[in-house]
C-alpha positions in Angstrom: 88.0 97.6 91.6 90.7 95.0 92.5 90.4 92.5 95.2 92.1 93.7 98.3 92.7 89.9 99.1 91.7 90.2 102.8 90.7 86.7 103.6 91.7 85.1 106.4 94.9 83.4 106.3 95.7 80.4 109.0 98.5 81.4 111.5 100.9 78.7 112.5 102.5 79.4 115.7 106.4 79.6 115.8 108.8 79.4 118.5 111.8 80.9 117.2 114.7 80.1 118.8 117.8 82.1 118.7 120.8 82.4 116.3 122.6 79.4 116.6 124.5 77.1 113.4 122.7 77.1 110.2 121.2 73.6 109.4 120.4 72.4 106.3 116.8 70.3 106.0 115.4 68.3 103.4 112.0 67.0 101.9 111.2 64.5 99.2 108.0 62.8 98.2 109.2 59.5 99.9 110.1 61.6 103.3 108.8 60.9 106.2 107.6 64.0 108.9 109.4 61.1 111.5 112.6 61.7 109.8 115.3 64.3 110.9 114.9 65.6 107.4 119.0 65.1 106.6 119.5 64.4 103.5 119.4 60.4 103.5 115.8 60.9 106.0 113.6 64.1 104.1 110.8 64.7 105.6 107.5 64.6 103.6 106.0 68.2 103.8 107.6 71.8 103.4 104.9 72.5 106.5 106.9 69.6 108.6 110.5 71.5 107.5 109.7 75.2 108.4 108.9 74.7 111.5 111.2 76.2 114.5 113.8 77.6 111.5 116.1 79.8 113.0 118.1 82.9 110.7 120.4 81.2 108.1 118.7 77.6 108.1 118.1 76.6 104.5 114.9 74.4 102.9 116.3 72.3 99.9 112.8 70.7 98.5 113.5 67.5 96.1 112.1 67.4 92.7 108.7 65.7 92.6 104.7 67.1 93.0 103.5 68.0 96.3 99.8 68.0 96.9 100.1 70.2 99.8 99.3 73.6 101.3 102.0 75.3 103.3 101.7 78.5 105.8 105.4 79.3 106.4 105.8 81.9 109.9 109.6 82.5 109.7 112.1 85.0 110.9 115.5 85.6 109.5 117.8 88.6 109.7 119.7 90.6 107.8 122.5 88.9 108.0 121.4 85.6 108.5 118.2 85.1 105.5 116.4 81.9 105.7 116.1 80.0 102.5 113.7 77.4 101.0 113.9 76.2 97.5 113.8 73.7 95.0 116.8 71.2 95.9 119.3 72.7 92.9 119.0 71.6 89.7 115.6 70.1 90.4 111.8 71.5 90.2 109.7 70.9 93.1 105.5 71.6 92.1 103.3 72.3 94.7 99.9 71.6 93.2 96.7 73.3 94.8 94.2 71.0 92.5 91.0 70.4 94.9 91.9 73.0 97.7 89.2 76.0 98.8 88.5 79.1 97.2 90.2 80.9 100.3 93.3 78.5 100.1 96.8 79.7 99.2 99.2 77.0 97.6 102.2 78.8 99.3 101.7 81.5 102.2 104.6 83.2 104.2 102.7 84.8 107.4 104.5 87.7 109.2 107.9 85.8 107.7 110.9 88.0 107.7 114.2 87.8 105.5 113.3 84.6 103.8 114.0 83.7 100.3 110.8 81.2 98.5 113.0 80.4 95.4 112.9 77.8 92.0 109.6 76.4 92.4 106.3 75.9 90.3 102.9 76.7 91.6 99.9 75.8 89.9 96.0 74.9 90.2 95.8 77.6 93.5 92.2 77.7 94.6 93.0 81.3 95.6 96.5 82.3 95.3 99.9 80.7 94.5 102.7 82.6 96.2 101.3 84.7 99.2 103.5 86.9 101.4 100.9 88.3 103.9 102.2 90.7 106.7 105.7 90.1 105.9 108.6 91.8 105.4 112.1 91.7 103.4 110.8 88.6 101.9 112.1 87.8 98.0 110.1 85.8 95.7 112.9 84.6 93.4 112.6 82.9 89.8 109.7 80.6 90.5 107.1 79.9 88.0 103.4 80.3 88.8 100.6 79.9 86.9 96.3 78.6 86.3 96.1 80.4 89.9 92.4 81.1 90.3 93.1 84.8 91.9 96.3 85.6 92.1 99.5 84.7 90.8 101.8 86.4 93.3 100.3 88.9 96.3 102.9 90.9 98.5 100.3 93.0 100.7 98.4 93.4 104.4 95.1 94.9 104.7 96.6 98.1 106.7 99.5 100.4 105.7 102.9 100.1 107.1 102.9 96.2 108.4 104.7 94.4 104.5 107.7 96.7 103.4 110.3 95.5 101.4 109.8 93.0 99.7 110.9 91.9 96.0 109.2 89.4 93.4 112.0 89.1 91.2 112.9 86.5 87.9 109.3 84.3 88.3 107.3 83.3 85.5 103.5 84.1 86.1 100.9 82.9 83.5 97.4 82.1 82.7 96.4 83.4 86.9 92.9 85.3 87.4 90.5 82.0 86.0 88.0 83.9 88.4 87.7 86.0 85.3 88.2 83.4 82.6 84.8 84.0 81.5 84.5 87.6 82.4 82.8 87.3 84.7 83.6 90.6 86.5 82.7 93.2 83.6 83.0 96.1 85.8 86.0 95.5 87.5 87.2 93.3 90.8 89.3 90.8 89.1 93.0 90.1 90.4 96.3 90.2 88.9 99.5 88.4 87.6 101.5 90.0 90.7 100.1 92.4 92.9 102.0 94.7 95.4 99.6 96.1 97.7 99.4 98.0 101.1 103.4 98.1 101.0 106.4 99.9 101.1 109.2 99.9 99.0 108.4 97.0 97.4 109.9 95.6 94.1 108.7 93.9 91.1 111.6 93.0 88.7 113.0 91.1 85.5 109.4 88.8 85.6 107.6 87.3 82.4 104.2 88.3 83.1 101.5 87.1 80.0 98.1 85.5 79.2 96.7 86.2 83.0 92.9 86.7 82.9 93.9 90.4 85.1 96.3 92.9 84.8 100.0 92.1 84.7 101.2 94.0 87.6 99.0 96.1 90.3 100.1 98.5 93.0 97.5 99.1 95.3 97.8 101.5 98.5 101.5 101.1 98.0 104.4 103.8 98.2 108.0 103.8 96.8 107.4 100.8 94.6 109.9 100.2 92.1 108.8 98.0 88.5 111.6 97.6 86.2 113.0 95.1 83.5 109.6 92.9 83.3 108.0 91.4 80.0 104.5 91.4 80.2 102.0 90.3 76.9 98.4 89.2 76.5 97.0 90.4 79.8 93.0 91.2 80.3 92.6 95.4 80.8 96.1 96.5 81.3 99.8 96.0 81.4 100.9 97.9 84.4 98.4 99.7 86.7 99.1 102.2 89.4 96.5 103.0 91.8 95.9 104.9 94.9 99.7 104.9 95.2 102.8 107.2 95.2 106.7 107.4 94.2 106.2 104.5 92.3 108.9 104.2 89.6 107.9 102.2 86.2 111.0 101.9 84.8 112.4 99.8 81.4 109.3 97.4 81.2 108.1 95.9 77.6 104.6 95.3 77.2 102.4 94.3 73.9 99.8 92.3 72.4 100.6 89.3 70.1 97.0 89.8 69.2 95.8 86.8 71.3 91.8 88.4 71.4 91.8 85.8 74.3 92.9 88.7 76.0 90.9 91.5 75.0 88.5 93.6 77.1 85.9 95.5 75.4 87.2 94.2 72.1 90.5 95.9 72.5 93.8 94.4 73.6 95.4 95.5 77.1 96.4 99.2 77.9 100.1 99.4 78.2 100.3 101.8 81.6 97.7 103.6 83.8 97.0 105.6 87.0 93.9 106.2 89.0 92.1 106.3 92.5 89.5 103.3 93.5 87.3 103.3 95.9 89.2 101.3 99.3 88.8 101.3 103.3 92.2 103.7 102.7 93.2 106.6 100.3 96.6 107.3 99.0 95.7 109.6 96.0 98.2 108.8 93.5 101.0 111.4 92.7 104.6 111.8 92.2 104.8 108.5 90.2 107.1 108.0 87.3 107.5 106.1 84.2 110.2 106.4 82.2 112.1 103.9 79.3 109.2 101.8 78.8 108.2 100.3 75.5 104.6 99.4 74.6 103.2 97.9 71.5 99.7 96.9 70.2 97.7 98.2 73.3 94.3 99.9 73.9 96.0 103.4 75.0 99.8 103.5 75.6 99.2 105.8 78.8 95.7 106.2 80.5 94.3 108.4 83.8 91.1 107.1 84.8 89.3 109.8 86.6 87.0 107.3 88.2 85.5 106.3 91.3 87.9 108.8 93.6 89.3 110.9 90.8 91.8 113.2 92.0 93.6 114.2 89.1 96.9 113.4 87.2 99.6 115.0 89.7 103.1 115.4 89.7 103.9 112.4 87.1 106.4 112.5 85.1 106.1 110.3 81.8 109.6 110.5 79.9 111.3 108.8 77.6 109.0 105.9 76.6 108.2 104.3 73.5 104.8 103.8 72.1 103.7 102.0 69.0 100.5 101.3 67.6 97.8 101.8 69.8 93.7 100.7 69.4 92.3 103.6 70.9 94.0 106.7 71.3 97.9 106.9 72.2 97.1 108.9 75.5 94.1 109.3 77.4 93.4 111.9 80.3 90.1 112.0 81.2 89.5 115.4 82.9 90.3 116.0 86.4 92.2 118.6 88.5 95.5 117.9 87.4 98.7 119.5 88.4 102.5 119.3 87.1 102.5 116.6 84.7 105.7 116.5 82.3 105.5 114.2 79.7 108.7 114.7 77.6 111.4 113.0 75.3 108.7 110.1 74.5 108.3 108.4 70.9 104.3 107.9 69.6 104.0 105.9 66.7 100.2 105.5 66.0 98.9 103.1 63.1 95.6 102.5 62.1 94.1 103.7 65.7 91.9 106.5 66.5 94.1 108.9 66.6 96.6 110.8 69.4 95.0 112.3 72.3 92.0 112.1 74.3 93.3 114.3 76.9 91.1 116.9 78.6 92.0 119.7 81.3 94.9 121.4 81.9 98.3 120.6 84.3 100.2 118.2 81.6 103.3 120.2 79.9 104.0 118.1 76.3 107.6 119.1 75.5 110.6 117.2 73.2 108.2 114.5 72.1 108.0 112.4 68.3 105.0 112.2 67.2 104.6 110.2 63.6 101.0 108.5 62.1 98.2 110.6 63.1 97.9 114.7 63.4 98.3 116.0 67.2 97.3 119.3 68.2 99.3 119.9 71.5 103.2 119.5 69.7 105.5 122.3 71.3 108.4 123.9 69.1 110.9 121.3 70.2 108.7 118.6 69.2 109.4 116.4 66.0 107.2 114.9 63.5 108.1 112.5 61.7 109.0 108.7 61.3 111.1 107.6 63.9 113.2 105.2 61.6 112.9 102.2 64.3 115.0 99.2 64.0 111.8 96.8 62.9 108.7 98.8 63.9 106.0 95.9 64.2 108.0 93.4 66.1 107.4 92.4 69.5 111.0 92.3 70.7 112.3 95.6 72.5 115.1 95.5 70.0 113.2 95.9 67.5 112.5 99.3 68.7 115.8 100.7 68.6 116.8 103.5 66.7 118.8 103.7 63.5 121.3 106.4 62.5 118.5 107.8 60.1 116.5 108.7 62.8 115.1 112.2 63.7 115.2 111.6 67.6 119.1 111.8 67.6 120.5 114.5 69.9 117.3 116.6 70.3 115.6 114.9 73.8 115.5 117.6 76.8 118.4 116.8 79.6 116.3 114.6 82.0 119.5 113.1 83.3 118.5 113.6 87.0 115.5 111.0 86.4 116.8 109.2 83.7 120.2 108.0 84.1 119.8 104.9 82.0 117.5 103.4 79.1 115.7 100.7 78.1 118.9 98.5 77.2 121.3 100.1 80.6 123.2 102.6 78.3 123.9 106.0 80.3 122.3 108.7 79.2 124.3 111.0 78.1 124.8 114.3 75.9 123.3 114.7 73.5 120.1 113.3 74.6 117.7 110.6 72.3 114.0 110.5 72.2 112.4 107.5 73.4 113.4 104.6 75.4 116.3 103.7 73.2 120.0 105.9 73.6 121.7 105.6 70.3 123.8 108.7 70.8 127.4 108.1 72.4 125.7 104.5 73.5 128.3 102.1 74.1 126.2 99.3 74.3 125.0 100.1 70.2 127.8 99.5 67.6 126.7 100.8 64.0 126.4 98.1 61.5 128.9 97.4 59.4 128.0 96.7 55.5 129.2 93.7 54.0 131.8 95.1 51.2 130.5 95.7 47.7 131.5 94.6 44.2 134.0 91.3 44.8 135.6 90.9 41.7 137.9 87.6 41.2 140.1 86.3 38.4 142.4 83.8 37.4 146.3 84.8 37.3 147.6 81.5 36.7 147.4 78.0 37.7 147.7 78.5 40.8 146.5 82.0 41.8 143.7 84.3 41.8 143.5 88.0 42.8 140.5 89.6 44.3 139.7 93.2 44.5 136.3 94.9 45.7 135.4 98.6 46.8 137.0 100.3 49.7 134.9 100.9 52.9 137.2 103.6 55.8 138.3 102.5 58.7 137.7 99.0 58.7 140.3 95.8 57.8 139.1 92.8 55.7 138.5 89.4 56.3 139.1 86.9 52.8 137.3 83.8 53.0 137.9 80.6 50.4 135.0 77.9 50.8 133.4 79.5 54.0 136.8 79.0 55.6 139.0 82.5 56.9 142.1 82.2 55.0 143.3 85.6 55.4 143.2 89.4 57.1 144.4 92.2 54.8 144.4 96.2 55.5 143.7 97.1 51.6 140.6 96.2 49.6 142.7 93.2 47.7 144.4 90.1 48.0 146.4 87.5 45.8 145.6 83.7 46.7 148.2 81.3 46.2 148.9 77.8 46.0 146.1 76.3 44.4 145.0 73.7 42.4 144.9 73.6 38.7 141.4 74.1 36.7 139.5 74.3 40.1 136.8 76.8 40.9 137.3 78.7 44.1 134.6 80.3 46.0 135.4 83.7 47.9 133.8 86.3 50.3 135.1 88.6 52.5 133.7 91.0 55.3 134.7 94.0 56.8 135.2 94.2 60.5 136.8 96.8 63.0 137.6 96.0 66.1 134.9 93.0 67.5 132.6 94.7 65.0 132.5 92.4 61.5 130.0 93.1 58.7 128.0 89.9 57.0 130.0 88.8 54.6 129.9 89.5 50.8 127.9 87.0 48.7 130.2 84.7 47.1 131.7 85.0 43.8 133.2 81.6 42.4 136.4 81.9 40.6 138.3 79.1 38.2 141.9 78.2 38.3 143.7 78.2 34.9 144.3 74.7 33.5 147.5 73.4 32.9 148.4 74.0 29.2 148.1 70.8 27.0 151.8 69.9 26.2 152.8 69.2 21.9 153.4 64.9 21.8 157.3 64.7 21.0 157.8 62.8 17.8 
């Protein structure tokens, strides 16, 4: 059970004038809360800057550590956000080292349209970055980490109060030390980022890794949307949706470097999962989606826990994903009443785990899926098994989990264009249709390799010349290179260099290349000038 984070959190009072001018304020660790906060006269705290900020005001905070606590109760609008942030170009670190177990490092309180952007947050007694009852509030590329709770919480403690808000481009690491020594075996640790008791919220393009919880929680939440994060080495699982709906898990990579740190159980992190705690609300979790993800070295690749609530697997839709190399099974469904579950077009590479499936009860429809490792029992006549033919199966880059011409997923994915548009790497989806999170077919964002060119031949003609010759790749022009430096392009697969010096040897390569598209280039084959003929003494 995760911690709903319901401690009190202080309220500074606000009068918030209206609209007027945007100002500019400053603070610096030589400040002074006397100054005017220009400038040339900073104040000393952030607290001392937010107060009265009207819509538009910005916060520039000089570089420097700040042993402070700050409870920010600000209202932009629309079209007017308020912004605080590190003074460009600098890093202002608000340090929690000593504060209370209930003490946030940075809190916005019922704030509204303000950007919290380019700091670092560290040594929180409770949690770093706080938005509590706001709304329309972005967390923006700050980095945040040794939290003891929480790295980032967006929530309330009722539905319907913190909607829209994004956590987008922050760095959160080595959060949760409540749990650094497990000391919550059952459950009731926190998270890297947690988006709970909100609507519409979004968690996007973070690095996520080595947090003592799970990477990214939704918790009573509706209409999330998680895309484009990198999470690795978290405790129990990657991405985790509970008691929530119309969450969309979209183009995330998650894996385990191995780091046992990390492990619960003895097994790394499970890459994605659903299920229903126990909380003062219920939102049974259903029409949720994941689609374009890639997850490596995990527990299970896809889990529903029918604990505590239950409630069943319902209306998901699992699509297009790539899975390699799970612990445990590849999926596991413990039974429940489930209902209208698709899981198609997804890539499961197992090695050296126990196997597929540990799915039970009925309600999941398996369809257009590569399976490749370990036997499965459920594949449908459009299913393929066989290798994949990834890029560099085993690395931990999502590149590495491309596909190759060679492979068998080419062409024969379902049409899910409706729900997935894109994939992993933003290529359109288009006909024909690839398995897995990767589009090779009719992707413009993937150019086939091109092979260096084979058998360079070279040879003297004279003094001065050589001629090269090697095989003849189609539809491609050649590049000649002379000691590593571009001396020529030519259409056909020769070329006759000129000019050179006597009894010297030459090194050559050359590559093929169409259009921005150039092969390696060939190794090099060193070639020898004639020498000048020895001329007869005249008697």
């Amino acid at each position: 059970m995760r911690f709903s984070n319901a401690a009190a959190v202080a309220v500074i009072t606000v009068l918030l004038a209206g609209t007027a001018n945007a100002a500019t304020y400053h603070v610096a660790t030589n400040g002074s809360d006397s100054n005017n906060g220009s400038l040339n006269a900073p104040f000393r705290t952030l607290t001392r800057a937010t107060e009265g900020l009207r819509p538009g005001d910005v916060v520039n905070v000089r570089g420097g550590v700040y042993f402070e606590t700050v409870q920010i109760n600000v209202k932009g609008t629309a079209a007017e956000r308020i912004t605080i942030r590190s003074y460009p170009g600098e890093t202002a670190i608000f340090d929690g080292t000593g504060t209370g177990r209930n003490e946030n490092v940075l809190t916005l309180y019922k704030s509204a349209y303000v950007d919290l952007s380019g700091f670092e947050v560290r040594n929180a007694g409770q949690i770093g970055i706080c938005s509590w009852g706001s709304n329309n509030v972005r967390i923006l590329n700050n980095r945040v980490h040794h939290s003891f709770r929480n790295g980032i919480y967006v929530g309330w403690d009722v539905m319907g109060v913190s909607y829209d808000n994004v956590v987008d481009g922050n760095t959160v690491h080595n959060n949760v030390l409540e749990n650094a020594n497990r000391e919550f075996p059952n459950g009731g640790w926190a998270t890297g980022v947690s988006m709970n008791y909100t609507d519409r919220g979004r968690v996007t393009n973070n690095r996520i890794y080595e947090n003592d919880g799970e990477g990214i929680v939704t918790i009573l939440a509706k209409y999330t949307h998680i895309e484009g994060n990198e999470l690795s080495d978290n405790f129990s699982v990657g991405i985790y949706v509970d008691n929530s709906r119309y969450v969309k898990v979209n183009a995330n990579l998650m894996y385990s470097t191995g780091n046992s740190r990390y492990y619960r159980e003895g097994y790394p992190a499970s890459g994605m999962a659903t299920a229903n705690e126990w909380y003062d609300h219920s939102l049974p979790s259903s029409d949720n989606i994941f689609t374009n993800n890639i997850v490596i070295n995990s527990r299970w690749g896809f889990f529903y826990g029918a604990y505590q609530r239950g409630g069943g697997l319902r209306n998901a839709v699992v699509a297009n994903n790539t899975f390699y190399k799970s612990a445990s099974t590849m999926l596991w469904i413990e039974d429940d009443s489930h209902a209208n579950n698709h899981f198609e077009n997804n890539i499961f590479y197992q090695l050296g785990g126990r196997g597929m499936l540990d799915v039970h009860g009925g309600g999941v429809t398996y369809k257009n899926n590569v399976w490749y490792g370990a036997p499965v029992a459920i594949a449908s006549a459009n299913d393929v098994l066989a290798d994949p033919k990834f890029v560099n199966p085993g690395g931990f880059k999502a590149s590495d989990y491309k596909l190759t011409n060679l492979s068998p997923a080419l062409t024969v994915g379902a049409n899910l264009s409706t729900i997935v548009t894109k994939d992993f790497f933003g290529s359109p989806r288009s006909a024909a249709f690839d398995i897995g999170a990767h589009q090779f077919t009719n992707s413009s964002a993937v150019t086939p390799a091109l092979a260096s060119p084979a058998n360079l031949r070279g040879a003297a003609t004279g003094t001065r010349s050589i001629a090269l010759n090697w095989a003849s790749t189609a539809n491609v022009q050649y590049a000649v290179y002379r000691d590593g430096t571009k001396i020529a392009t030519v259409a056909t697969p020769e070329f006759i260099d000129t000019g050179l010096t006597p009894n010297t040897i030459y090194t050559y390569q050359v590559s093929a290349f169409a259009g921005a598209n150039e092969s390696p280039r060939s190794i090099g084959v060193p070639v020898k000038t004639q020498a000048n003929p020895r001329r007869r003494a005249v008697r």
